[in-house]
KOLLO-933289 format. One line per field, with one value per residue (C-alpha): residue number from 1; x, y, z. Coordinates in Angstrom, 3 decimals, always signed. Layout:
BEGIN
pos: c(NUM ...)
xx: c(X ...)
yy: c(Y ...)
zz: c(Z ...)
//
This chain:
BEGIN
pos: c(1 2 3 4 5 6 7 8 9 10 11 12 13 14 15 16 17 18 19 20 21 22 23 24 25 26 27 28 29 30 31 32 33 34 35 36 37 38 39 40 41 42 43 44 45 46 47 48 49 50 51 52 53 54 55 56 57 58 59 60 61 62 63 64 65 66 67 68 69 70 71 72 73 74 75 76 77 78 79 80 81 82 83 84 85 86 87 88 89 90 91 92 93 94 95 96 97 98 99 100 101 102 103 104 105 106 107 108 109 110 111 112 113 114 115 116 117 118 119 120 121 122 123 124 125 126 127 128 129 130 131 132 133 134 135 136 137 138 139 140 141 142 143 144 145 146 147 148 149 150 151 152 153 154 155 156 157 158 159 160 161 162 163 164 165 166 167 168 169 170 171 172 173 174 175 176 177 178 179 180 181 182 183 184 185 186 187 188 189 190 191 192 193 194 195 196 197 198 199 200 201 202 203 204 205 206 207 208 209 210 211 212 213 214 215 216 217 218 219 220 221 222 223 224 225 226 227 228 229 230 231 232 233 234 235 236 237 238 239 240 241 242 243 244 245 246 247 248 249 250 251 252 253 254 255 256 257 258 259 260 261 262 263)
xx: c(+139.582 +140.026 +137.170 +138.328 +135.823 +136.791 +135.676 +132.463 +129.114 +129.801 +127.841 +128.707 +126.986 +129.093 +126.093 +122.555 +121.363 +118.240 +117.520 +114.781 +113.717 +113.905 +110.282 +109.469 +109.245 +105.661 +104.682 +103.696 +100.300 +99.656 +100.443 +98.380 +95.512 +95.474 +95.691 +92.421 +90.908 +91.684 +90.702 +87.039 +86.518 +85.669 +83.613 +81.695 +81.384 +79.752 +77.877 +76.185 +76.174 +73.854 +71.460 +70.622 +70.017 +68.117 +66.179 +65.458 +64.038 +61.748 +60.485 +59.774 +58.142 +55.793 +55.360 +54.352 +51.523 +49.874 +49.836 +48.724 +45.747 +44.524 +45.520 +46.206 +46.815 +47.903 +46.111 +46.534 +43.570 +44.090 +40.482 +38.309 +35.157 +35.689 +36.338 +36.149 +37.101 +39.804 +41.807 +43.633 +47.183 +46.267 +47.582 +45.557 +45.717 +42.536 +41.740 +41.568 +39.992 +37.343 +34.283 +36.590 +39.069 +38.678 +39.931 +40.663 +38.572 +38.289 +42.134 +44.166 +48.264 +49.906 +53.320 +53.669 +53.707 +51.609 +51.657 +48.016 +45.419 +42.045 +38.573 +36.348 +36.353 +34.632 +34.234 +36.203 +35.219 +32.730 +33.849 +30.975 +29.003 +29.294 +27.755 +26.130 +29.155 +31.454 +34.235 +35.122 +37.754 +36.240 +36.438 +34.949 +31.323 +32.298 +35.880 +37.026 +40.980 +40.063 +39.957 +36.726 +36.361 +33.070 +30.883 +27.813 +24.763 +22.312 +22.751 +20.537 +16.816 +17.238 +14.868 +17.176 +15.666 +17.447 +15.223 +16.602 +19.879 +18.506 +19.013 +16.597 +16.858 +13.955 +11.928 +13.641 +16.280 +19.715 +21.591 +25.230 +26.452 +29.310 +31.191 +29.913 +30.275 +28.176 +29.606 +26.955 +23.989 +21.921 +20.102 +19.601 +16.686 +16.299 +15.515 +19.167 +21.134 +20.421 +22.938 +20.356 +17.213 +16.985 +15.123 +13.631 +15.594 +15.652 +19.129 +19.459 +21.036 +24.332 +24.562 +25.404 +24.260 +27.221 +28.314 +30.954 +31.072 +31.822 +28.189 +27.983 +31.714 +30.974 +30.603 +29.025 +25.615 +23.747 +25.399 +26.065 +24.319 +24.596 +28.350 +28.388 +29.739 +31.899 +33.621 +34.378 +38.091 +37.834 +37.656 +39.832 +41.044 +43.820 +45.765 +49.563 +50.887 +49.388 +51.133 +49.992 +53.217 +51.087 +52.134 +55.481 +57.678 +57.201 +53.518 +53.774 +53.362 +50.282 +51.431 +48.523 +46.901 +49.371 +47.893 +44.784 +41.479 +39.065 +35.575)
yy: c(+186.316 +189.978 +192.032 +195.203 +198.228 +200.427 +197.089 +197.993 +195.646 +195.170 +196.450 +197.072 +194.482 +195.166 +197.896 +198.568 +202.874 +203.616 +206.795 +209.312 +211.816 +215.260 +216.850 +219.928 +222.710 +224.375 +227.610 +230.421 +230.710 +227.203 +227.830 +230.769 +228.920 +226.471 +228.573 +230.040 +227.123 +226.448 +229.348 +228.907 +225.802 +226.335 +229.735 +227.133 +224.859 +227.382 +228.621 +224.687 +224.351 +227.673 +226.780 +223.420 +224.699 +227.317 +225.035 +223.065 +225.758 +226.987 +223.175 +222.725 +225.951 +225.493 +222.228 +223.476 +226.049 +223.428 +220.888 +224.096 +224.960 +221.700 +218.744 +219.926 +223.477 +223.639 +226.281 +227.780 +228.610 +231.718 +231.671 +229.615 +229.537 +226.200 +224.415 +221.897 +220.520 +223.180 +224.619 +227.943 +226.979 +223.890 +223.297 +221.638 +220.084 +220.457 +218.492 +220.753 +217.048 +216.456 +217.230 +216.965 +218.440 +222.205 +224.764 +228.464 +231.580 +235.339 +235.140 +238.069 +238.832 +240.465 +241.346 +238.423 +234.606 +232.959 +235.692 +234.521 +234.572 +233.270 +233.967 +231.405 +227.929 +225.966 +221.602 +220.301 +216.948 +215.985 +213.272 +213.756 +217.088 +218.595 +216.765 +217.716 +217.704 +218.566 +221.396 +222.991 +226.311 +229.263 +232.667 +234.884 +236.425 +240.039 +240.088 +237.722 +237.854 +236.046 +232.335 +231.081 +227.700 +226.234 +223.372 +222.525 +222.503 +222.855 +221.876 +223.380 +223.240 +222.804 +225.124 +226.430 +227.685 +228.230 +228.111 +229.056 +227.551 +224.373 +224.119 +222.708 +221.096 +220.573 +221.195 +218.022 +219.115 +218.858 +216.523 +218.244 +218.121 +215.524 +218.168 +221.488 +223.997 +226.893 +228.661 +231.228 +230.059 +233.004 +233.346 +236.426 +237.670 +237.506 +241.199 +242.040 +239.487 +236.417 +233.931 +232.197 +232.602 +232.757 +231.906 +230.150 +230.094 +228.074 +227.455 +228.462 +226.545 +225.957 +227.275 +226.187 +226.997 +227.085 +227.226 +227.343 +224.604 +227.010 +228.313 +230.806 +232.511 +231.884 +234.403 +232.739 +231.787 +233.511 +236.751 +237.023 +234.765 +231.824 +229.968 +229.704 +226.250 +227.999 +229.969 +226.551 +225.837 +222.227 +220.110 +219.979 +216.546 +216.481 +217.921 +217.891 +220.022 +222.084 +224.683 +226.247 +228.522 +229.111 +227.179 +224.830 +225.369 +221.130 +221.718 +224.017 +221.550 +219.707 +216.269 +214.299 +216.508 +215.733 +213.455 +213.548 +213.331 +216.933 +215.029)
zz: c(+33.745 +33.664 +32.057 +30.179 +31.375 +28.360 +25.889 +23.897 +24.265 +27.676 +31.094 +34.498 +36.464 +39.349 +41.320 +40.238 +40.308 +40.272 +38.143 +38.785 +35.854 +36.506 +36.675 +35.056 +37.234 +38.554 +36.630 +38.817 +36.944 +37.905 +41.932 +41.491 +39.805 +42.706 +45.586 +44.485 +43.920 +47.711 +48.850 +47.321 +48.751 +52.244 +50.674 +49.016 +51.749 +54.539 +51.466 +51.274 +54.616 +55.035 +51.906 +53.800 +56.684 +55.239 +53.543 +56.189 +57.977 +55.734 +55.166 +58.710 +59.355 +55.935 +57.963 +61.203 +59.679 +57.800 +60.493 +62.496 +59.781 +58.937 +61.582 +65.317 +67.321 +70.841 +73.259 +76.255 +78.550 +80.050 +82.087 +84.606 +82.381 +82.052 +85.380 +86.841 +83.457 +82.196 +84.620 +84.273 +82.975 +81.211 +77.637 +75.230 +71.688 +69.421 +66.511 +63.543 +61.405 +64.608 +61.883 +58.497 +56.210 +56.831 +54.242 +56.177 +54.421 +55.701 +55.679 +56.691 +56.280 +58.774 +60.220 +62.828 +63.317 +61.905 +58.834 +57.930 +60.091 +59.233 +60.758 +58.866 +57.402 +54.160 +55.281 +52.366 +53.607 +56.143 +59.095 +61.152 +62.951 +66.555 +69.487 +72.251 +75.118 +72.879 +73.858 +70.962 +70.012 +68.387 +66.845 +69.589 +68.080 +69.321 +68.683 +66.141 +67.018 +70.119 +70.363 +73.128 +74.347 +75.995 +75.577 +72.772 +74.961 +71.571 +68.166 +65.437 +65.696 +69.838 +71.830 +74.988 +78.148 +81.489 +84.770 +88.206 +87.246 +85.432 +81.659 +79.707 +76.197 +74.362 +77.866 +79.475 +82.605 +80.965 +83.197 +83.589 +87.486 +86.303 +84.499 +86.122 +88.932 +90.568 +93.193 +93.492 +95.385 +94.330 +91.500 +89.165 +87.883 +83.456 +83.858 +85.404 +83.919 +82.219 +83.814 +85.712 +83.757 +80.169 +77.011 +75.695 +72.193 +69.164 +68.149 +64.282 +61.667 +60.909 +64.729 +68.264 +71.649 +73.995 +77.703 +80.182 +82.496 +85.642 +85.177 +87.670 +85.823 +81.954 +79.219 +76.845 +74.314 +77.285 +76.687 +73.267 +71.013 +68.566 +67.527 +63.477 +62.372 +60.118 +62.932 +64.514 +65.125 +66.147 +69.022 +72.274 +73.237 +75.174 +78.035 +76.985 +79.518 +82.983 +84.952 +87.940 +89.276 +92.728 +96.276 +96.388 +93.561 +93.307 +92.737 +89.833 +87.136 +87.913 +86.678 +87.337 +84.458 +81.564 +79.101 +80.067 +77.554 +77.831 +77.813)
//
């Protein structure tokens, strides 16, 4: 049967179109509007980017002071005061919490890093006191911008006396030749110097008598008095890194050092 195309009610079943509605065209304002907005966004992302790693930076450094104030601070020794048991080059870590919680007084601000630098201390909290043996960091009596490290020989109330080389604590011989040297076989009058006679001396409180362990080469409680407690920076306890930079280039790190305890 024929079908008349020109006949009302029916469709043309014959193909199927698919019909797509016209969109509206873009208004310039809008392009505008979002070309800017692209623009801005990688402004704003190096913007971000830079405010966290700011902010990092400051955290960590804030960080590294107080773990520097209060916890640990690395140091290098610069002298042989100390040997046999410090060597020149060696780098050491000392406890800032080795007697308790310390909180820094005397402070000064100046134009360098760290921007504080503090010449005295107040024991927040007591973990225990200085021992005899005991190497400890401190501000240097006659020039407190210099760090000194040596050994407690007397704790208060101790009377000191040094005879032809020998110390003596509380008149009994003090019995150091594990952890000392002399390298000078004479010995000097108290009158000329008193490196090899001196004393005696009572140690006064709150105070500490202290020494090098290279005798003979120390400047020390002989010379110029008494260590405060308060001018205590804490204790050395270990050796983290040792250079030498003399002989073979292979012995300039001194390898059998690193890690090791300062006793």
């Amino acid at each position: 049967m024929s079908r008349d195309p020109n006949r009302p009610g029916m469709e043309d079943t014959s193909s199927s179109r698919t019909e797509i509605a016209p969109q509206p065209p873009i208004s310039k304002p809008l392009l505008e509007k979002e070309a800017v907005a692209a623009a801005s966004e990688p402004i704003q992302s190096r913007k971000s980017v830079f405010r966290e790693y700011a902010e990092a930076i400051v955290v960590a450094m804030l960080l590294a002071f107080a773990i520097r104030v209060f916890v640990v601070q690395a140091f290098k020794i610069p002298s042989g005061s100390m040997i046999p048991t410090l060597l020149i080059g060696d780098h050491i870590l000392v406890s800032k919490l080795a007697y308790g919680l310390q909180w820094p007084t005397n402070c000064k601000v100046h134009l360098s890093f760290p921007p504080i630098t503090c010449y005295s201390s107040y024991t927040l909290i007591r973990f225990g006191q200085p021992q005899r043996g005991d190497i400890i960091v401190f501000r240097y009596p006659e020039d407190e911008d210099k760090d000194f490290i040596k050994r407690i020989i007397g704790l208060p109330g101790d009377t000191i006396q040094i005879r032809n080389k020998v110390v003596y604590v509380n008149g009994t011989p003090l019995d150091d030749k594990a952890y000392t040297q002399r390298v000078d076989p004479g010995v000097i009058d108290s009158a000329v110097n008193p490196r090899d006679n001196f004393g005696p001396v009572t140690v006064p409180e709150d105070s500490y008598f202290v020494m090098g362990d290279n005798r003979d080469q120390s400047l020390d409680s002989r010379f110029w008095g008494f260590v405060r407690a308060d001018k205590i920076r804490g204790k050395a306890f270990r050796i983290y890194w040792s250079w030498s930079g003399q002989g073979k280039w292979t012995e300039w790190v001194r390898w059998e050092r690193l890690g090791q305890a300062v006793r």
